[in-house]
C-alpha positions as CSV (number, residue, x, y, z in Angstrom):
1,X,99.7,105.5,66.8
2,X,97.4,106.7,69.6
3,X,98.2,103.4,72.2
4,X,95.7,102.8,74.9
5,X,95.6,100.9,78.3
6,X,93.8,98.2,80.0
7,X,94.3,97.8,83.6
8,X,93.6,94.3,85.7
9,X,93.8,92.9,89.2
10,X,96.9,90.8,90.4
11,X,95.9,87.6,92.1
12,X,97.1,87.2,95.6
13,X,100.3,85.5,94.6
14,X,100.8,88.2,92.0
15,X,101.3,90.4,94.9
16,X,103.6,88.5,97.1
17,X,105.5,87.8,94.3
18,X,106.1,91.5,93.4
19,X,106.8,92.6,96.8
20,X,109.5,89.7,97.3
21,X,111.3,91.0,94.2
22,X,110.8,94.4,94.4
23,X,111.9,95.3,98.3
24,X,111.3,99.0,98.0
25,X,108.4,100.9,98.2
26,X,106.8,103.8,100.1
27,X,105.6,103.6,103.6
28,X,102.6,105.6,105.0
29,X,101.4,106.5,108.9
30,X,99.6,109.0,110.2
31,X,99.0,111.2,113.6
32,X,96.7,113.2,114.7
33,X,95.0,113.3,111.2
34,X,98.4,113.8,109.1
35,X,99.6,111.4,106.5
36,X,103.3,111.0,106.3
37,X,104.9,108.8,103.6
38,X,108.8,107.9,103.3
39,X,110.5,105.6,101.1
40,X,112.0,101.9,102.3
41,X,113.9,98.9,102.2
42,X,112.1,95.7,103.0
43,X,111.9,91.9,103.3
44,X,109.0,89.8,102.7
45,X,108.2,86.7,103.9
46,X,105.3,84.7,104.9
47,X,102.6,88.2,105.0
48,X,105.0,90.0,107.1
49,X,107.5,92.6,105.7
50,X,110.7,93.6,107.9
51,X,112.8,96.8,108.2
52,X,115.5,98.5,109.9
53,X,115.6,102.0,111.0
54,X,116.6,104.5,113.6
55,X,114.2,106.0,116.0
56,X,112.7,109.2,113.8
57,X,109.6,110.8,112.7
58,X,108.2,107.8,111.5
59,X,108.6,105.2,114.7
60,X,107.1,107.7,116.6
61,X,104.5,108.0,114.9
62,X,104.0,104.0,114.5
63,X,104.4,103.7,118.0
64,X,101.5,106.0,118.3
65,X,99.5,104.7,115.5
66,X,100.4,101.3,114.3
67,X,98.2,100.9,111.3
68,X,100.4,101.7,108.0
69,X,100.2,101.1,104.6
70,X,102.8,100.0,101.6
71,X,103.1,101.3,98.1
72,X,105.1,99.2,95.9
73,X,105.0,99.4,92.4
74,X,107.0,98.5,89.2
75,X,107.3,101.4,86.1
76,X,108.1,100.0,82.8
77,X,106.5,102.3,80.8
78,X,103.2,104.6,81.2
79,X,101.5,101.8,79.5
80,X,103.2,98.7,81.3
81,X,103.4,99.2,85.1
82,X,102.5,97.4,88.4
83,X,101.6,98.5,91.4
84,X,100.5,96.3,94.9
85,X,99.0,98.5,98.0
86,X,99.7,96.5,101.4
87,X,97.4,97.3,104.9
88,X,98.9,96.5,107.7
89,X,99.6,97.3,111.3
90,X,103.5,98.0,112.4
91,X,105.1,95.5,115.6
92,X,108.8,96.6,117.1
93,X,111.3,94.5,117.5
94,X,113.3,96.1,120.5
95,X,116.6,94.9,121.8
96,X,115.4,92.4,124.6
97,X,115.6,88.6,125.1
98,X,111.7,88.4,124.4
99,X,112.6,89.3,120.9
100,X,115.8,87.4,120.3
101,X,114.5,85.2,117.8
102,X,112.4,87.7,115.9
103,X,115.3,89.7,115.6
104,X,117.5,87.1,114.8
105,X,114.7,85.8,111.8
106,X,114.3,89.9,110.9
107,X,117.7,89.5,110.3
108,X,118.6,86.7,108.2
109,X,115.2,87.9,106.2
110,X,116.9,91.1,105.3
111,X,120.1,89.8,104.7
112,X,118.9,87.3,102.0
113,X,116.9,90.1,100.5
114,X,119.8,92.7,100.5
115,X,123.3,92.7,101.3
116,X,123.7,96.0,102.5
117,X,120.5,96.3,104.0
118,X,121.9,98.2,107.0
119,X,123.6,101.1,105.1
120,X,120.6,103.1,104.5
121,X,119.8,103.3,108.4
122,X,123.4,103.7,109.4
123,X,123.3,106.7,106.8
124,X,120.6,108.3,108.3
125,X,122.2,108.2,111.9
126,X,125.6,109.7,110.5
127,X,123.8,112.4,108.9
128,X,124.7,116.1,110.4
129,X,121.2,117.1,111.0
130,X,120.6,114.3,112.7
131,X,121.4,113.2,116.2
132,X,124.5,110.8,116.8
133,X,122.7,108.8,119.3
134,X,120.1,107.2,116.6
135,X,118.7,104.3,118.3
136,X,118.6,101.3,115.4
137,X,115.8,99.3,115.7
138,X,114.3,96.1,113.3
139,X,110.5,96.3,112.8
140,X,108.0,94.2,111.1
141,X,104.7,94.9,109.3
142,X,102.1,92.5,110.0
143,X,99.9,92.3,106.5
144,X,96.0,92.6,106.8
145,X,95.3,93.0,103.4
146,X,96.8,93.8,99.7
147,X,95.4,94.3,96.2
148,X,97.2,95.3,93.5
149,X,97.3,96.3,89.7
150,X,98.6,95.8,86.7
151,X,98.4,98.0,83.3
152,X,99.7,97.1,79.8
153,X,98.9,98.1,76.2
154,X,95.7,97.2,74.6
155,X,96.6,96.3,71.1
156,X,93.5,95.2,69.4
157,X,91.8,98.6,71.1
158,X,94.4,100.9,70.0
159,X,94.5,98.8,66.4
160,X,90.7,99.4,65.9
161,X,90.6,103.0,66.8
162,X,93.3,103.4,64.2
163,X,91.1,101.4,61.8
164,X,88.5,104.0,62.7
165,X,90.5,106.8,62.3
166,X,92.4,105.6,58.8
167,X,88.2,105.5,57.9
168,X,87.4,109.1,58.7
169,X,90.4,111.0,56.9
């Protein structure tokens, strides 16, 4: 049976619900016209999504160009899947007293989202090619905008064009 595939919009809240249950997706920046995308480990909460890192490739380029984007999505099948796209524009969250409490929140956000949400940076920075001074840093994505998508089967589609087909042989 030949199976085929409608796709529809999430609502708002079908995107913030995905991306607080998902936590992982693919993170985009650019400079000087070139796209770079790496994979990460997130917390959302109230249209702001935070991560930790060390200082690499892609803080310097934030720091240089702070607008980013998100991919997050949700494979069940190539018929049933999810996907939410997030806009946004990256903020630090450097180790002074003017950012205490940001830190402090970036924190406890991260830590009720995953455990071990520090391992993955902490890898990184132990790494041999990297260097051992890896400055760790929290950061936050402030949200400007997110749409997102949702495919599944389409039964009575895929149950007429076999209809049709049963017809014709």
């Amino acid at each position: 049976m030949k199976l085929n595939m409608l796709i529809s919009d999430l609502t708002p809240q079908e995107c913030r619900d995905m991306l607080t249950r998902i936590g992982f997706g693919r993170l985009a920046c650019a400079r000087d016209n070139q796209p770079y995308i790496v994979p990460i480990y997130f917390a959302y909460e109230f249209d702001l999504l935070y991560g930790f890192t060390t200082v690499g490739r892609k803080i310097k380029w934030m720091r240089t160009n702070p607008k980013v984007c998100l991919a997050v999505d949700e494979v069940l099948s190539h018929f049933r899947w999810m996907s939410v796209i997030v806009m946004g524009r990256y903020e630090e969250l450097p180790n002074k007293a003017k950012f205490r409490r940001e830190r402090e929140h970036a924190l406890v956000a991260l830590e009720k989202r995953m455990p071990l949400w520090w391992r993955t940076a902490i890898a990184v920075k132990q790494s041999p090619t990297r260097h051992k001074d890896a400055e760790p840093l929290f950061y936050r994505i402030h949200i400007d905008s997110m749409t997102g998508h949702r495919a599944f089967p389409d039964a009575v589609k895929s149950k007429i064009g076999r209809a049709d087909k049963e017809r014709t042989t």
